[in-house]
N, C-alpha and C positions, 0 to 999 in steps of 0.2 A: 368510746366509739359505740353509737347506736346497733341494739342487735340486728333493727330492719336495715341499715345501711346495705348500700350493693357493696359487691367487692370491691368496685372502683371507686367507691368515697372509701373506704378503708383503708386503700393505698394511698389517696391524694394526702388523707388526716396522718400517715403514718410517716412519710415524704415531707411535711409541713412539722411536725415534729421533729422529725434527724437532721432537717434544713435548721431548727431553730438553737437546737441540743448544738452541734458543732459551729455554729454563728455566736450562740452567747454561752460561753462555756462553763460563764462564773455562776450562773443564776440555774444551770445543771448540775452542780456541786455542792460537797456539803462542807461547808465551813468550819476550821477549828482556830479558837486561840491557841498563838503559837508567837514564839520569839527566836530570833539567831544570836549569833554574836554580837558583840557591843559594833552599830554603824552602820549595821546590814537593814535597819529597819522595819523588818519583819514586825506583821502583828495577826496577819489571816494566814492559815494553810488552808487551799485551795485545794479537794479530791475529786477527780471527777474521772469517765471512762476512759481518757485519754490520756491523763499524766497528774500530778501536780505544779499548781502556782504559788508562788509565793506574793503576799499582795500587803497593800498598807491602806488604812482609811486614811481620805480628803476626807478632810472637813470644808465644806464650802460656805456661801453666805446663808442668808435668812432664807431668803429667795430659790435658791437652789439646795436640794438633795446633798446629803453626802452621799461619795461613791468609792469604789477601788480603786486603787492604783496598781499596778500588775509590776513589778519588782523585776528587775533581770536577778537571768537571766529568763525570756518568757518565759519559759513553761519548760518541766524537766517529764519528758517520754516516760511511758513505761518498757521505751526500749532504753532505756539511761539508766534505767533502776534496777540492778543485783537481785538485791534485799535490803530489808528492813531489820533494823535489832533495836533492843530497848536498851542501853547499857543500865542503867538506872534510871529512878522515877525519874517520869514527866520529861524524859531524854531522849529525842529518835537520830538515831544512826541512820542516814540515807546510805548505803555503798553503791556508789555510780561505775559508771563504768573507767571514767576518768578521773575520779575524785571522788571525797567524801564532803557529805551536806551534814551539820549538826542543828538541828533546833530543839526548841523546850516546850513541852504542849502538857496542860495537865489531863488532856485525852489523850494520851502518847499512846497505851493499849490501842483503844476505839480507830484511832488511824492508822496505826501500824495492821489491824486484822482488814479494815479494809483495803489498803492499799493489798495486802497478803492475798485476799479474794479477786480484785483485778487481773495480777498477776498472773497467779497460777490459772484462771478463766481463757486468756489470752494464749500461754501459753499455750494449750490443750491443743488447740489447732495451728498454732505458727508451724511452718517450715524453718524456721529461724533461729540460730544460735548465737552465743555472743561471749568471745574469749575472753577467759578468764584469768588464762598466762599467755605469754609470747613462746611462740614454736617456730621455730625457724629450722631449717632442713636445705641442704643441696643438693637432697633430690627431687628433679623437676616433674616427677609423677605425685608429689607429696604437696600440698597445702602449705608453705609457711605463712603465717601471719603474727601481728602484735597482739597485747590485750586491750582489750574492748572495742576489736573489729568486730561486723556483723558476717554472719556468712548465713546464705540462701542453700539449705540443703538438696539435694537431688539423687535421684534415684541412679541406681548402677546396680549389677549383678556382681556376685563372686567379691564381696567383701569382706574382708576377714573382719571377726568378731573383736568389737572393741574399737573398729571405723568406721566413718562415715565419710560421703563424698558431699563437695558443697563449690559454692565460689564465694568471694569476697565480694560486697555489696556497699559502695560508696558515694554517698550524697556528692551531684555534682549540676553545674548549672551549665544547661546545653542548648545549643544551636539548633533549631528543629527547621528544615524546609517546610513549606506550608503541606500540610495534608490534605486540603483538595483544592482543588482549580477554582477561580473567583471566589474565597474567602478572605479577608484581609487577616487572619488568626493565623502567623505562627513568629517565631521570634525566639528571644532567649526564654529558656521554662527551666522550673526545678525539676531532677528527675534522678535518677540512679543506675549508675551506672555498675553492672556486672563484669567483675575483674577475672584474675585468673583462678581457677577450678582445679583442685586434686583432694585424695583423701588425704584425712586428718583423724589423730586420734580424739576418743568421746573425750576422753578425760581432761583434754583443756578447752574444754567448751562448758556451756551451758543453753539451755531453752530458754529462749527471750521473746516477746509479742514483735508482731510484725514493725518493721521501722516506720515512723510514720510518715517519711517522705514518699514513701509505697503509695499512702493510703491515697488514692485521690477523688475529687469529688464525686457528687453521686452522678454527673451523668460523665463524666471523662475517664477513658477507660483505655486499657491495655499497650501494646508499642504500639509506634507508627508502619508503616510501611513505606518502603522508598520504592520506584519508577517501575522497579522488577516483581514487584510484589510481595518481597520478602522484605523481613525486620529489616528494619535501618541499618543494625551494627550486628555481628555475628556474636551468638554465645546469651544473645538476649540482654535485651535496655528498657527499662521500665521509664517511660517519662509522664509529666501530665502535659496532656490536650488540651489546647487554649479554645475551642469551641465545641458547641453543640452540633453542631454539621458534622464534625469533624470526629464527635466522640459519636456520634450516629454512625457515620462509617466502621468505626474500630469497633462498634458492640459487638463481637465475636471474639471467643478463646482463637489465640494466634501458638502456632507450635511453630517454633525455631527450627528449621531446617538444619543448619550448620551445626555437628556436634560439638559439643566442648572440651574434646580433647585435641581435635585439629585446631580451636582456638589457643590451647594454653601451650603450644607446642609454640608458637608464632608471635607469644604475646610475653611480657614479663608484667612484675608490679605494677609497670607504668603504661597500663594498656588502655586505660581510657584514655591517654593524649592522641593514641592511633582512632579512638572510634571516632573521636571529636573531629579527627581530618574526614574521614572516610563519611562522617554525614555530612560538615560542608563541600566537598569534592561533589556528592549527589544531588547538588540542582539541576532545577528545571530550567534555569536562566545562567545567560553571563551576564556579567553586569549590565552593558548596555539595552540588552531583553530587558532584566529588570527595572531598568530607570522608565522606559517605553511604557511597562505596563504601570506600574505605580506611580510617576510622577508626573504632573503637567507643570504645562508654561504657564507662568504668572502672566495675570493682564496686564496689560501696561494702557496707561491711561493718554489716549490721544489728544 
């Protein structure tokens, strides 16, 4: 960036950068040979701010470039990722949160201290943990959860040492009424839904970077709002905004009215099937409103 630059070309150039960096992820990353087990086809490990990939060279014709192929599973989070160990040379231990990755890299140091730097980077500022055994309890002031749930920590008074309070935080695909009047953007979205809330002791957790179904684009931001003006679902729902209009309205920090203990009081495990009702019950239409407003009559040819 130019020193004369104004501030406003310094943002467009920094903007066209983070657009480019999270669009082509592979050509943001540093490349290692690397191999799995016999079938898995592994030949690249993929490092970049967001996770790693696992990838394979195409070889193509004369005519075209060779290129990656991107290997399932995509892309493993740095909310997936524990830690790293070296059991032995040229050996990386992934420990995921549901399973272990093995591959063979003769930089196994070199990626294992970056992947190490990511991590603990990310961590610094997550609100977020990620269990590391299963707790399960009968009492309904207390948190039970499996391991390698996420849980979104929160603030509370008068906690005894050695807890914290938090909710469970679960990838789910939601129903959004449209966010403003004459847009055609809204429909099924990815988003996340916040489950039930109590404390939990530290010691079956751990600090983990933010999940990335959190993260959403740069201009789509925060809940929604339903008719009353408050959050869609009580206890707070993180989704993304299918527009620009729409994430224009939402650019404002939204506080949750409804506390989360009159939620978890009303709610069990299975409490995102209640948010799922309670946002589609909050139209702005019945269905014949909405056929009226969205659909017309086919011509018919005289």
């Amino acid at each position: 960036i130019d020193e004369g630059a104004t501030t406003q070309d310094e943002n467009v150039k920094k903007k066209v950068v983070i657009a480019a960096r999270d669009t082509w992820e592979i050509y943001f990353s540093r490349l290692f040979p690397a191999s799995g087990s016999v079938g898995t086809g592994v030949q690249v490990l993929s490092v970049s701010h967001r996770g790693i990939k696992l990838l394979k060279m195409v070889r193509s014709s004369a005519l075209a470039p060779d290129y990656f192929r991107v290997l399932r599973p995509y892309r493993y989070v740095y909310t997936d990722i524990m830690f790293v160990t070296i059991p032995s040379k040229n050996m990386l231990e992934f420990n995921l949160t549901n399973e272990k990755l093995i591959l063979f890299s003769a930089k196994a140091p070199h990626v294992k201290t970056m992947i190490d730097y990511f991590i603990t980077e990310l961590k610094k500022d997550s609100d977020y943990v990620v269990a590391v055994r299963n707790y399960m309890t009968d009492d309904r002031t207390v948190l039970s959860f499996h391991k390698g749930d996420i849980i979104r920590l929160q603030k509370m008074e008068g906690l005894e040492e050695g807890h914290c309070y938090g909710c469970i935080v679960k990838k789910k695909v939601m129903l959004l009424e449209e966010i403003k009047r004459d847009t055609s953007d809204f429909g099924w979205k990815f988003g996340a839904v916040h489950g039930r809330a109590g404390v939990f002791p530290v010691e079956f957790v751990q600090p983990v970077a933010a999940p990335d179904f959190i993260n959403l684009p740069v201009d789509k931001k925060d809940e929604p709002k339903n008719k009353q003006g408050h959050v869609a679902a009580s206890a707070a729902v993180a989704v993304a905004v299918g527009s620009s209009a729409a994430a224009h309205e939402l650019d404002r920090s939204i506080e949750v009215t409804s506390t989360v203990s009159d939620y978890t009081e009303a709610h069990t495990d299975y409490s995102e099937i209640d948010i799922d009702e309670r946002i589609l019950q909050d139209s702005q239409y019945n269905m014949v409103e909405f056929a009226k407003k969205y659909f017309r009559e086919a011509h018919r040819k005289t």
